[in-house]
C-alpha positions as CSV (number, residue, x, y, z in Angstrom):
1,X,30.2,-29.1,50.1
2,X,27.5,-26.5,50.5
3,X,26.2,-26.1,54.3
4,X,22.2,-26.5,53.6
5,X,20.7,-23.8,54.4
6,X,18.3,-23.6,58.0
7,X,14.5,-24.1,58.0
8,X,12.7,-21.8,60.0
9,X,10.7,-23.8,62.6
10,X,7.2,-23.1,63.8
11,X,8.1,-23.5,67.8
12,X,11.0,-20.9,67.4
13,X,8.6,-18.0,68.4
14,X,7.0,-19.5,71.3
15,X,10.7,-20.8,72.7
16,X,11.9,-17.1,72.7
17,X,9.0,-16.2,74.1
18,X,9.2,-19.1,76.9
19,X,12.7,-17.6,76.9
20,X,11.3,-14.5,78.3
21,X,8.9,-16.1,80.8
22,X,11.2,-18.8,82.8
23,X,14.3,-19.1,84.2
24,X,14.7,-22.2,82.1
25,X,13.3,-23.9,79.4
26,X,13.4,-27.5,78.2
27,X,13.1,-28.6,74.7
28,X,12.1,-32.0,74.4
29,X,11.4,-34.3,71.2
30,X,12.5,-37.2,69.3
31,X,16.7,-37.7,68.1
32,X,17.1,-35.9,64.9
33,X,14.1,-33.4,65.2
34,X,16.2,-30.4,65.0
35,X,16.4,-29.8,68.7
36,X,19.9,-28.8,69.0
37,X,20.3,-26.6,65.4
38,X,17.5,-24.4,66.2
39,X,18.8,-23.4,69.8
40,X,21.8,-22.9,68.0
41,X,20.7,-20.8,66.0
42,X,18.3,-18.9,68.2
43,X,20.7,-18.7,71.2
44,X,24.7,-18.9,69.7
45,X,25.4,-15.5,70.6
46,X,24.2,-15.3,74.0
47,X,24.2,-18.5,75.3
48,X,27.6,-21.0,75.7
49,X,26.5,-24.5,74.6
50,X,27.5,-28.1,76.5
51,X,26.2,-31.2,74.8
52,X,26.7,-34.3,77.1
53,X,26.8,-36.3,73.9
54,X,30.3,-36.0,74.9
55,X,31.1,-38.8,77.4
56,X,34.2,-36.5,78.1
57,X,32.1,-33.6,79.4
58,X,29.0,-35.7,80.6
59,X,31.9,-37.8,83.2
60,X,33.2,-34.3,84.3
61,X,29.3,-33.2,85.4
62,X,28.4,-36.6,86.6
63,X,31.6,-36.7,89.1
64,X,31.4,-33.3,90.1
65,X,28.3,-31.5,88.9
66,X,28.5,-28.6,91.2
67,X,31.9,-27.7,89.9
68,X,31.2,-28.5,86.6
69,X,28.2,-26.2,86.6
70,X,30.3,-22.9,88.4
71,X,33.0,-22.9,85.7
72,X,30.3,-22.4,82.5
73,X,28.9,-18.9,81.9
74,X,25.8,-17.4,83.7
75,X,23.5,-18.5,80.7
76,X,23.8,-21.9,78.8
77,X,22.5,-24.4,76.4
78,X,22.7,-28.0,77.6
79,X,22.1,-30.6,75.2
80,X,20.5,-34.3,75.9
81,X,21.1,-33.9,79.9
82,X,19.1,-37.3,80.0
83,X,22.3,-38.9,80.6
84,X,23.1,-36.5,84.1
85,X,20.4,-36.0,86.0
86,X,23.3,-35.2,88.6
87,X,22.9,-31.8,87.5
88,X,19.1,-30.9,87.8
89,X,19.6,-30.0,91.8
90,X,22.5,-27.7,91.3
91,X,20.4,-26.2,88.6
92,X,17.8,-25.5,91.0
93,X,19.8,-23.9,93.5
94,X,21.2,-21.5,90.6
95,X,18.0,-20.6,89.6
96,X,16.6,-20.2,93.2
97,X,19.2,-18.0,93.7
98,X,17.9,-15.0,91.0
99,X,14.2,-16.2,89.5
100,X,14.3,-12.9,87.9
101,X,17.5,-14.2,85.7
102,X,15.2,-15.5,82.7
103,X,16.1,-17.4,80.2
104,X,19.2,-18.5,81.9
105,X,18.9,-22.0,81.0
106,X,18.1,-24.0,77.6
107,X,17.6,-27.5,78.2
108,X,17.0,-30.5,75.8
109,X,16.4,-34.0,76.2
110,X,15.6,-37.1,73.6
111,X,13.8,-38.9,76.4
112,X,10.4,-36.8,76.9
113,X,9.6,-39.5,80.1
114,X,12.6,-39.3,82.4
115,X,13.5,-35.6,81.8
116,X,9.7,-34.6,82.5
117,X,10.1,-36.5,85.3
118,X,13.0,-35.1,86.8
119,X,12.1,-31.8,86.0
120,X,8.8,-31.7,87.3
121,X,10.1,-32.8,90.6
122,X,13.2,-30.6,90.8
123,X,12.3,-27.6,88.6
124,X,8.3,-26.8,89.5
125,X,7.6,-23.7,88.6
126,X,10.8,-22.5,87.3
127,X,10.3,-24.4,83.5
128,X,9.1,-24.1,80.1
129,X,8.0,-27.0,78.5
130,X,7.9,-27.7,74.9
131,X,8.6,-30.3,72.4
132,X,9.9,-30.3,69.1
133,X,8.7,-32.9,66.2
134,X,10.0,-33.7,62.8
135,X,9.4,-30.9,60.2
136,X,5.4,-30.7,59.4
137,X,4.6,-30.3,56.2
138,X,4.8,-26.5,56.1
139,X,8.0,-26.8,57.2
140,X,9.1,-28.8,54.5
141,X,7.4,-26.7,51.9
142,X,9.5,-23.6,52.7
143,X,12.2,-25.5,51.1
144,X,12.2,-23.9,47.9
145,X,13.1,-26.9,45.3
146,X,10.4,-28.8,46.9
147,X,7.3,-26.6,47.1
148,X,6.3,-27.0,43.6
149,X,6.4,-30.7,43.8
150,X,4.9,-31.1,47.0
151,X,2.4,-29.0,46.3
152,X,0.3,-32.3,44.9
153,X,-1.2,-34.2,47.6
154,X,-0.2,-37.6,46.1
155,X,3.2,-36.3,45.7
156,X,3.4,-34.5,49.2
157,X,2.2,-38.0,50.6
158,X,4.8,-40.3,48.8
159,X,7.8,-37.7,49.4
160,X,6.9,-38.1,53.5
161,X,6.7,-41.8,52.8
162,X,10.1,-42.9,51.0
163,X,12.1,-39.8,52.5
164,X,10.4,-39.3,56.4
165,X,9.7,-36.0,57.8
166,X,13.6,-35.6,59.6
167,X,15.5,-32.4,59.4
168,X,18.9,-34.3,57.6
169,X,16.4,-36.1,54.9
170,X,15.0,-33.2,53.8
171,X,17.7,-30.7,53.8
172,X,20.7,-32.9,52.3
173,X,20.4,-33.6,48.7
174,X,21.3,-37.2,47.4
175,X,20.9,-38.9,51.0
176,X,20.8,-42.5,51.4
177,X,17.7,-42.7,53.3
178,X,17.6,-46.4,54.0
179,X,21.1,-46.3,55.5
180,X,20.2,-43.1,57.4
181,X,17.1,-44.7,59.3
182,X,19.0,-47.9,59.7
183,X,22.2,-46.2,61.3
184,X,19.0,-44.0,63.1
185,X,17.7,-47.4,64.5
186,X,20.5,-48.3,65.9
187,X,21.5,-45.4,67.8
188,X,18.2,-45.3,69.2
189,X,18.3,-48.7,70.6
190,X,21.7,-48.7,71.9
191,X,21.7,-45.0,73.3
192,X,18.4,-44.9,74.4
193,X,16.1,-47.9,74.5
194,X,19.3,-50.0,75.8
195,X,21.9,-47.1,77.6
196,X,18.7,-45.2,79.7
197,X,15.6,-48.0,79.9
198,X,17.9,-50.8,80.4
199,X,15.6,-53.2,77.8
200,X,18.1,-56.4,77.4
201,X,16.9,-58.1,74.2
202,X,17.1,-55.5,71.6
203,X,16.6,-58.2,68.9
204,X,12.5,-58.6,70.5
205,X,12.5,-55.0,70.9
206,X,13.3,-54.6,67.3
207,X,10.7,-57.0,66.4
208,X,8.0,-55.2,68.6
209,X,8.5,-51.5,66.2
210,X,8.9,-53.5,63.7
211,X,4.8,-55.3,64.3
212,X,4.0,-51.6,65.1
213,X,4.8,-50.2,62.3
214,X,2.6,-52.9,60.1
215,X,-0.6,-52.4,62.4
216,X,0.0,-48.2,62.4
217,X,-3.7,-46.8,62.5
218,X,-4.8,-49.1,64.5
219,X,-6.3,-49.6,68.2
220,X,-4.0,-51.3,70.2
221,X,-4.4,-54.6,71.8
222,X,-1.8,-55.3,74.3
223,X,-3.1,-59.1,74.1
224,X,-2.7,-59.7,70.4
225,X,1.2,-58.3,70.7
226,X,2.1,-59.8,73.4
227,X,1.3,-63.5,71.8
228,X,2.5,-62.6,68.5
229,X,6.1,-61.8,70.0
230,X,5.9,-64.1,73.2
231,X,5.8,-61.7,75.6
232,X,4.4,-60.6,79.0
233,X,1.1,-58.0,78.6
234,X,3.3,-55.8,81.0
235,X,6.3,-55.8,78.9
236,X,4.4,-54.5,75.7
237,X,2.9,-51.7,78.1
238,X,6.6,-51.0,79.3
239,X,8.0,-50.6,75.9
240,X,5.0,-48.8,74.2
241,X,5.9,-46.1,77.2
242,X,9.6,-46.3,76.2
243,X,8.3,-45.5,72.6
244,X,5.6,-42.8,73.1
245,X,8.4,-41.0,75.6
246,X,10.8,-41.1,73.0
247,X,8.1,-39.1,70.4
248,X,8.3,-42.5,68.0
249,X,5.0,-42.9,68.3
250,X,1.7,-41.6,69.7
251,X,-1.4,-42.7,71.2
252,X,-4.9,-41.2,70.2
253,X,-7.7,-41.7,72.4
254,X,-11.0,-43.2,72.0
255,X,-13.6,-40.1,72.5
256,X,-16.3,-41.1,74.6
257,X,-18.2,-38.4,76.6
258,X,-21.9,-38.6,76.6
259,X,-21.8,-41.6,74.4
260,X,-20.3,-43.7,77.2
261,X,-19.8,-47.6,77.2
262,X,-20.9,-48.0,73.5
263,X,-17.1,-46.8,72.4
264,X,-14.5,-49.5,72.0
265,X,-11.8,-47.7,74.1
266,X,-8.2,-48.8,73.3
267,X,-6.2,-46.2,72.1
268,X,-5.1,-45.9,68.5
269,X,-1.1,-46.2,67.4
270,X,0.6,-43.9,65.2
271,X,4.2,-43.2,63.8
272,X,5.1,-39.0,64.3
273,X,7.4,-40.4,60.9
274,X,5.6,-42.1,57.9
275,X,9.5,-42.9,56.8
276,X,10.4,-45.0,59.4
277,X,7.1,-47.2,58.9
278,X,8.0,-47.9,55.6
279,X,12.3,-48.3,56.6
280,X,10.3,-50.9,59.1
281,X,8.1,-52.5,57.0
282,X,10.3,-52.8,53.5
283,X,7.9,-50.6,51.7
284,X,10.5,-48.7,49.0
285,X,8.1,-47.8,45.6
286,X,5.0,-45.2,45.1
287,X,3.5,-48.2,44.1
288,X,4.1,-49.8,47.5
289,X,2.5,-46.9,49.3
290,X,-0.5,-46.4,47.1
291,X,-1.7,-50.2,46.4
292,X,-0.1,-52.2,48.9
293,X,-1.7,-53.6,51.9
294,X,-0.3,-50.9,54.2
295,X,-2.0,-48.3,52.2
296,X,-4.9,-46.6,53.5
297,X,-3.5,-46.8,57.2
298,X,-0.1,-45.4,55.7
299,X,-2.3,-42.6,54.5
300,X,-4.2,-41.8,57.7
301,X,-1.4,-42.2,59.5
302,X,0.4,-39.2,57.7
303,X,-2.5,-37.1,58.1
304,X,-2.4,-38.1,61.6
305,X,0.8,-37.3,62.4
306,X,0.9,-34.2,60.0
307,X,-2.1,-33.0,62.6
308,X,0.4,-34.2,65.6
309,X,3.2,-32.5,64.3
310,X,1.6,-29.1,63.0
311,X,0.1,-28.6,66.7
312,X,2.7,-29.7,68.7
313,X,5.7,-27.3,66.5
314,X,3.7,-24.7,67.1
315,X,3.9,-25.0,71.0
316,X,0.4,-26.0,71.6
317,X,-1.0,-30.0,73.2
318,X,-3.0,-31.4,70.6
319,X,-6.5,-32.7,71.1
320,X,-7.1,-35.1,69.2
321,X,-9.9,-38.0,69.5
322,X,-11.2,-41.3,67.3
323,X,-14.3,-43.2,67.3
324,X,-15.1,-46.5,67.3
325,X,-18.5,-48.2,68.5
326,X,-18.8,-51.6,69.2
327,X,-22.3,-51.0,66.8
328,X,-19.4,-50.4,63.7
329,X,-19.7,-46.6,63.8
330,X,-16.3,-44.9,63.3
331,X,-15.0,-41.4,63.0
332,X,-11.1,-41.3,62.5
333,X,-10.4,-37.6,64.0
334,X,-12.3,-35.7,65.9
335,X,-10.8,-32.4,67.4
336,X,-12.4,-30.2,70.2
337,X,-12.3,-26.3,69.8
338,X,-14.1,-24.0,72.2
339,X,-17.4,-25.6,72.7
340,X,-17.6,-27.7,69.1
341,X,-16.1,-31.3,68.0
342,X,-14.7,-31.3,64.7
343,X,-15.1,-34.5,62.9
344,X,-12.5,-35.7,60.1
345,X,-12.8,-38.9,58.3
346,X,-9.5,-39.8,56.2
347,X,-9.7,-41.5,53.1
348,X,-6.5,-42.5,50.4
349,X,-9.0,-42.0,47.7
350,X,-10.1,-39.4,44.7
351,X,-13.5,-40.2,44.3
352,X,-15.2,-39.6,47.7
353,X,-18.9,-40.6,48.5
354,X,-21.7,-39.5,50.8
355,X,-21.1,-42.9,52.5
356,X,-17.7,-42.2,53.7
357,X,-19.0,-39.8,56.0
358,X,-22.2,-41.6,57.2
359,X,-21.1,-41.8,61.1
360,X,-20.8,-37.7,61.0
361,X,-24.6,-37.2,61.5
362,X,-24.8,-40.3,64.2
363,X,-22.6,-38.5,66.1
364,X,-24.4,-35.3,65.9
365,X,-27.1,-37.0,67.4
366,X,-25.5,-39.2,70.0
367,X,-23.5,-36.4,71.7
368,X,-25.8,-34.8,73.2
369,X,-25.3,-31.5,74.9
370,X,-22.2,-30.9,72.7
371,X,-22.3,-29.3,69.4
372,X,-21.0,-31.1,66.2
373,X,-19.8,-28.8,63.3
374,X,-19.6,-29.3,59.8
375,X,-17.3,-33.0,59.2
376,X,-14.8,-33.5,56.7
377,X,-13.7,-36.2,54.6
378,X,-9.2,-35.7,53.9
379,X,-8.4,-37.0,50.9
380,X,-6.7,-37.1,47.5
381,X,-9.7,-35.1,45.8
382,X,-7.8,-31.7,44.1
383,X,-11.0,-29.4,44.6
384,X,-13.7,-29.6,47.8
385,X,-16.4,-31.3,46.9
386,X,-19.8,-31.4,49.1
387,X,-20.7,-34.6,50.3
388,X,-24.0,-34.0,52.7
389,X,-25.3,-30.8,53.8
390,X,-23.0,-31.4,56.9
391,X,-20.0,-32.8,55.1
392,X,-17.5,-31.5,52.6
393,X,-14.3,-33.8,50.9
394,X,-11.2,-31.3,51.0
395,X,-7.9,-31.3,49.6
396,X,-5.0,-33.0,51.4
397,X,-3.0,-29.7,51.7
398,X,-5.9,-27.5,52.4
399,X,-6.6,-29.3,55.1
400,X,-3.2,-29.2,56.4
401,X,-3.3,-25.1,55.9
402,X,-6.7,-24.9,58.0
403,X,-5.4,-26.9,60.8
404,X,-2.0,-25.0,60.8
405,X,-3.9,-21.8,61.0
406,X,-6.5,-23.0,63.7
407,X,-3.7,-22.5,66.1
């Protein structure tokens, strides 16, 4: 069988640059994001490479981690080394020992929360840190067989809906993409939400993403889950930090300077992979995606995350805001640059109206000291279209091209 050949990821320049910069350097991000292929790829030839995947080699570090670490080569790549923190103090004293020596370790982790953690406290000063997402969608497109298609908003949207955004569904023709996310699922929740967070019924657990995934796009309310499942408050805050750690999902916050206790201020949920809301919630047909109920906060949640992704691969923390006041006004995106707020509404539709927009020019007004530019409404529409004299309906993909080049 062919080897598929590599996509070229957006973070690459920033990790050899990082590379350059600190002794070490730790690569964070969801399983399956392509984490350990691109160091491959970027540091095979000068760098020897442990994973501690292998319970072989992780119980020789974990018994002996000072040994372990003086029999590998002066630089290395060690993958997932969630499972020994044993290791992170010897690393220091390496590194202490020649902070000129940069570049000297790769690091990666699936579990953003307890590597940070570890790192920050052992490794201050001496780290990179970056995270890598599923592909974006100019990722994908580099893929030659696909760029035509996906080239059509509607098509672009449906493809990242039945086929996710992961490296091994993209690249490898004639997948079974319902099999892969479920065999996905389950390695999660045994390696990770079970093996390192110690969460006993996986079965509620399940049923918790699962409830997620049907109320994607929306503002969280700890309450409402936790009597839908029969759960403590606590335990839905425990495992939504489990979740967000892990790069499953993400939380957008309410923006509410100058405008103050008018906002409703729960945070907003979001999937970083439209695929696994639809593995989750048994959506399997274009039909499905474009007229079911899940719809429209299907489609703001792959514009969402498309923003997420196209940010964060490129090395940079996104800032990203909603708006929702308890008067009804609401603003799904707005984005701070410099000195401005960018407002974005998103919309699964191809015949936009002036109405769509409306909240834009209250939100001019209400934010006082703080300039508003020009909104826009992302949608399905193939050609922008103006809307007020402060608001414009763009193209899906144009959008996606001005936000990748805002970076």
């Amino acid at each position: 069988m062919k080897k598929p050949s590599y996509i070229r990821r957006d973070l690459e320049r920033k990790i050899t640059k990082y590379a350059r910069t600190f002794p070490a350097v730790v690569l964070s991000g969801p399983r399956q994001s392509g984490k350990s292929t691109t160091l491959k790829r970027l540091f095979g030839s000068t760098h020897q490479y442990v994973t501690f995947d292998d319970p072989v080699i992780r119980q020789k570090c974990a018994e002996d981690p000072k040994l372990f670490l003086d029999n590998l080569k002066s630089h290395v790549v060690f993958d997932e080394i969630q499972y020994v923190p044993q290791i992170l103090s010897y690393l220091k004293i390496a590194i202490d020992e020649d902070r000129q020596k940069y570049g000297r370790y790769i690091i990666t982790g699936s579990q953003q929360y307890n590597l940070i953690k570890e790192l920050g406290d052992t490794l201050a000063g001496r780290v990179g840190l970056l995270t890598l997402l599923p592909f974006s969608y100019g990722e994908i497109i580099s893929v030659s067989r696909l760029k035509k298609e996906l080239s059509v908003p509607e098509k672009a949207f449906i493809y990242a809906c039945l086929n996710g955004c992961f490296p091994e569904t993209i690249v490898r023709k004639g997948i079974d993409i319902s099999g892969w996310y479920a065999s996905y699922l389950q390695t999660y929740l045994e390696r990770d939400v079970r093996g390192l967070h110690n969460v006993g019924n996986l079965l509620d657990f399940q049923k918790f993403l699962q409830l997620l995934a049907s109320r994607c796009s929306q503002a969280l309310n700890l309450s409402s889950f936790a009597n839908d499942l029969g759960i403590a408050v606590n335990t839905v805050k425990n495992w939504l930090s489990i979740l967000s750690a892990s790069q499953i999902i993400f939380l957008i916050s309410p923006y509410y300077r100058n405008i103050g206790k008018r906002v409703i201020k729960n945070p907003k949920i979001y999937f970083s992979d439209c695929g696994l809301i639809t593995y989750l919630t048994g959506l399997k047909t274009r039909e499905h995606i474009l007229n079911g109920p899940l719809a429209g906060a299907l489609f703001e949640n792959y514009v969402m995350s498309e923003t997420y992704k196209t940010i964060t691969n490129k090395g940079e923390v996104p800032k990203l805001f909603y708006l929702r006041t308890r008067k009804g006004m609401e603003i799904d995106l707005i984005m701070e640059k410099g000195s401005k707020l960018y407002p974005f509404e998103i919309k699964l539709t191809k015949s936009p109206k002036s109405g769509m927009v409306a909240a834009f020019e209250t939100l001019r007004k209400t934010s006082l000291g703080i300039r508003v530019a020009g909104g826009k409404l992302v949608c399905l529409i193939r050609d922008s279209l103006p809307l007020t004299d402060n608001a414009v309906a763009i193209n899906m993909i144009d959008y996606f091209t001005e936000i990748s080049a805002w970076q």
